[in-house]
RODO-550630 format. One record per atom (N, C-alpha, C): residue in one letter; x negated, z, y. Coordinates in steps of 0.02 Angstrom, whole numbers, padded with zeros to 5 digits, always signed. Each point is the difference from the previous one (the first is absolute). Layout:
AXZY;...
This chain:
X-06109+03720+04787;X+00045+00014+00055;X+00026+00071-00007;X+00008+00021+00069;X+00030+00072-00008;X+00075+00017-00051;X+00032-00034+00015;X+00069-00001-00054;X-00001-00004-00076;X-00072-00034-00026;X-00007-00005-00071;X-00030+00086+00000;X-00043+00025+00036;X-00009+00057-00022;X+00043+00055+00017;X+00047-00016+00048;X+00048+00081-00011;X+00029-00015-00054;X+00024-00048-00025;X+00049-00027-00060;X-00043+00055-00059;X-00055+00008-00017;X-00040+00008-00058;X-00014+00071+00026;X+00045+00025+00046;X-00032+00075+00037;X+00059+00030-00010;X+00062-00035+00025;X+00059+00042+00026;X+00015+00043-00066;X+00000-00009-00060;X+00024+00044-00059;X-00037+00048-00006;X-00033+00027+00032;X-00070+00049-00019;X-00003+00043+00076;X-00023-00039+00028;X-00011+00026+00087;X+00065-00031+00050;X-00002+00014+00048;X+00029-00023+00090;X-00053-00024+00025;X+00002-00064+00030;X-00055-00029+00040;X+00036-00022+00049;X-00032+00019+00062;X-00001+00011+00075;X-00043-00068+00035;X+00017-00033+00053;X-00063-00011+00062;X+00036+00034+00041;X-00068+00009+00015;X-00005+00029+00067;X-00030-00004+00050;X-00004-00040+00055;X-00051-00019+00035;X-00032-00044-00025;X+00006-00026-00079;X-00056-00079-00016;X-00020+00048-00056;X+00006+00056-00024;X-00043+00047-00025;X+00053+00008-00071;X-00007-00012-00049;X+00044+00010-00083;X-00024+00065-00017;X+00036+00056-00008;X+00012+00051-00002;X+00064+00014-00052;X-00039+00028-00073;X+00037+00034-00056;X+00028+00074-00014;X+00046+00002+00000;X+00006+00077-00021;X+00076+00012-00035;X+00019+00048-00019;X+00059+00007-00028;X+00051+00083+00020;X+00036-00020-00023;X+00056+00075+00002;X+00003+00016+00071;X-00026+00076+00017;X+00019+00024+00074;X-00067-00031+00036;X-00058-00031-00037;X-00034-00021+00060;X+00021-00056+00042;X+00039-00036-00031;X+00034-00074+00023;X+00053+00018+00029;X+00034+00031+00006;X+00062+00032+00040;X-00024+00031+00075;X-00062+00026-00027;X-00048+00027+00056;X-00009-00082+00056;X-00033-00051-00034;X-00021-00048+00012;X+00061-00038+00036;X+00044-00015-00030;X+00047-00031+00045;X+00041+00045+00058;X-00009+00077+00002;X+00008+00013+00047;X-00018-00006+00074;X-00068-00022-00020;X-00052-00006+00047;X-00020-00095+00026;X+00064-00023-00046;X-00018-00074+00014;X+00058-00027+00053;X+00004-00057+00042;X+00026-00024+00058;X+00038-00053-00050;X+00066+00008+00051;X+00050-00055-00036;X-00027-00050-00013;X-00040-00059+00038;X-00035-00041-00023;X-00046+00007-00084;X-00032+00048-00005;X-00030+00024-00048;X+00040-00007-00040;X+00047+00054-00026;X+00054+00020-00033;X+00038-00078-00019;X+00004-00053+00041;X+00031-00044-00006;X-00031-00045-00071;X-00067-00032+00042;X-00048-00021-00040;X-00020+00024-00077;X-00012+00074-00029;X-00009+00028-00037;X+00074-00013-00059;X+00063+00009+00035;X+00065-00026-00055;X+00007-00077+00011;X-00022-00043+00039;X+00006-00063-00035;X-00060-00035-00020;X-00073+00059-00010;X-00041-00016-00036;X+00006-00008-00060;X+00054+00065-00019;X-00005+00001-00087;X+00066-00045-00021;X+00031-00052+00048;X+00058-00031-00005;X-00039-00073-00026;X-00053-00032+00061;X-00050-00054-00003;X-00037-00016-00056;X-00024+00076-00038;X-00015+00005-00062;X+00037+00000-00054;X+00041-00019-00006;X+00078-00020-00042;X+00017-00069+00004;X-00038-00030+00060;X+00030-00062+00013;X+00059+00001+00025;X+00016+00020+00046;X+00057+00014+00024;X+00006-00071+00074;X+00050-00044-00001;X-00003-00045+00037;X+00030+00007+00093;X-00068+00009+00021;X+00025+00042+00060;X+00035-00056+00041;X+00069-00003+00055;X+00010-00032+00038;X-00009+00034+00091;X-00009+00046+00003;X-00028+00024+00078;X-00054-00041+00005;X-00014-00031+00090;X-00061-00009+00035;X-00054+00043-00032;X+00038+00083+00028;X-00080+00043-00002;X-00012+00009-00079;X+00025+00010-00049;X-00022-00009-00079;X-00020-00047-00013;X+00000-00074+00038;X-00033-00061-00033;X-00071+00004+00005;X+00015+00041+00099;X-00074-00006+00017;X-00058+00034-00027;X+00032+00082-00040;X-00026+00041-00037;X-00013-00024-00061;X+00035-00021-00025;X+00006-00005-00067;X-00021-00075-00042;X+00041-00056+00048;X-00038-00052-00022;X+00085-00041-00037;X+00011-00064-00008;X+00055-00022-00039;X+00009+00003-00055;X-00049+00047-00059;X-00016-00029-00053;X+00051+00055-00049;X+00035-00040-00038;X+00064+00055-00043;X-00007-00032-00080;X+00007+00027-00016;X-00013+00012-00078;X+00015+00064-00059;X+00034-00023-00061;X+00043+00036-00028;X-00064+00075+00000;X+00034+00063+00002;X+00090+00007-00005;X+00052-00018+00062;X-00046-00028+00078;X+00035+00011+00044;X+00038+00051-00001;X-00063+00037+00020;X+00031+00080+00028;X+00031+00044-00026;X+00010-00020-00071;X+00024+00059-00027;X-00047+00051-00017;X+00030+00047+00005;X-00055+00099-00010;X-00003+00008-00048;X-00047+00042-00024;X-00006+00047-00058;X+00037+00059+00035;X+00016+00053-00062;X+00022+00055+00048;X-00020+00036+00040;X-00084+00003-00024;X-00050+00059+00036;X+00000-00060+00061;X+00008-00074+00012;X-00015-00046+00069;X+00060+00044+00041;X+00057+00008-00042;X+00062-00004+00045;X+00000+00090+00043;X-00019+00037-00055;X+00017+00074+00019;X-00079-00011+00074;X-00031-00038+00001;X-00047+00006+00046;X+00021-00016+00070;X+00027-00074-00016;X+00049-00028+00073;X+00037+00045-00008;X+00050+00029-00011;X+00058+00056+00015;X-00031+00052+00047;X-00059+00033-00026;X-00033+00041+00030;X-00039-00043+00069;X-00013-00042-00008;X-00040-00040+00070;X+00049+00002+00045;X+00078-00026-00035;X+00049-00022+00047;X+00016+00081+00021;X-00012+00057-00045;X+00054+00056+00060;X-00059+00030+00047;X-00058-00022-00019;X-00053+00023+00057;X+00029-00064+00075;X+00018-00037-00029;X+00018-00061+00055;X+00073+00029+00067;X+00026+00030-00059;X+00078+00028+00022;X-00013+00077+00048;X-00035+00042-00014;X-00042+00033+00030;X-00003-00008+00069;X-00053-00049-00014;X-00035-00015+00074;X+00038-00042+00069;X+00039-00023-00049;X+00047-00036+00030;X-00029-00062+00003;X-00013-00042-00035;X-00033-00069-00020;X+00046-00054-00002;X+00008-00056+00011;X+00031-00055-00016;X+00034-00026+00058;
């Protein structure tokens, strides 16, 4: 599943979809990358690496993404998970997302 592998990615790289398309990169290329991604995108991508934590989603649209399935740590980050959502979330704040 996609969530077991950003889990085994996020400490090393930033992993992106985009269009259906998993796309790695790090530092200013990923800053590059979420500039260029749609709130939807942007959305998906920070509660990808949340899903991969096991994080127990209660939204409609995260169930439908993501699936019911939660399991420890439930969602807790590493730091390099967290400094990533921070950065997903101010590309979000930006655009004016949410």
């Amino acid at each position: 599943m996609l969530g077991g592998m950003l889990g085994r990615l996020a400490s090393r790289a930033a992993v992106v979809v985009l269009a259906g398309t998993l796309v790695m990169s790090s530092g200013a290329a990923m800053a590059a990358s979420y500039r260029s991604m749609s709130c939807s995108q942007l959305w998906y991508a920070r509660n990808a690496i949340y899903a991969d934590n096991g994080y127990c989603f209660k939204t409609t649209r995260a169930i439908r993404a993501f699936g019911r399935a939660c399991y420890p740590p439930y969602g807790r980050l590493s730091r390099a998970e967290q400094r990533e959502v921070d950065l997903i979330v101010r590309w979000e704040r930006r655009k004016g997302c949410r």
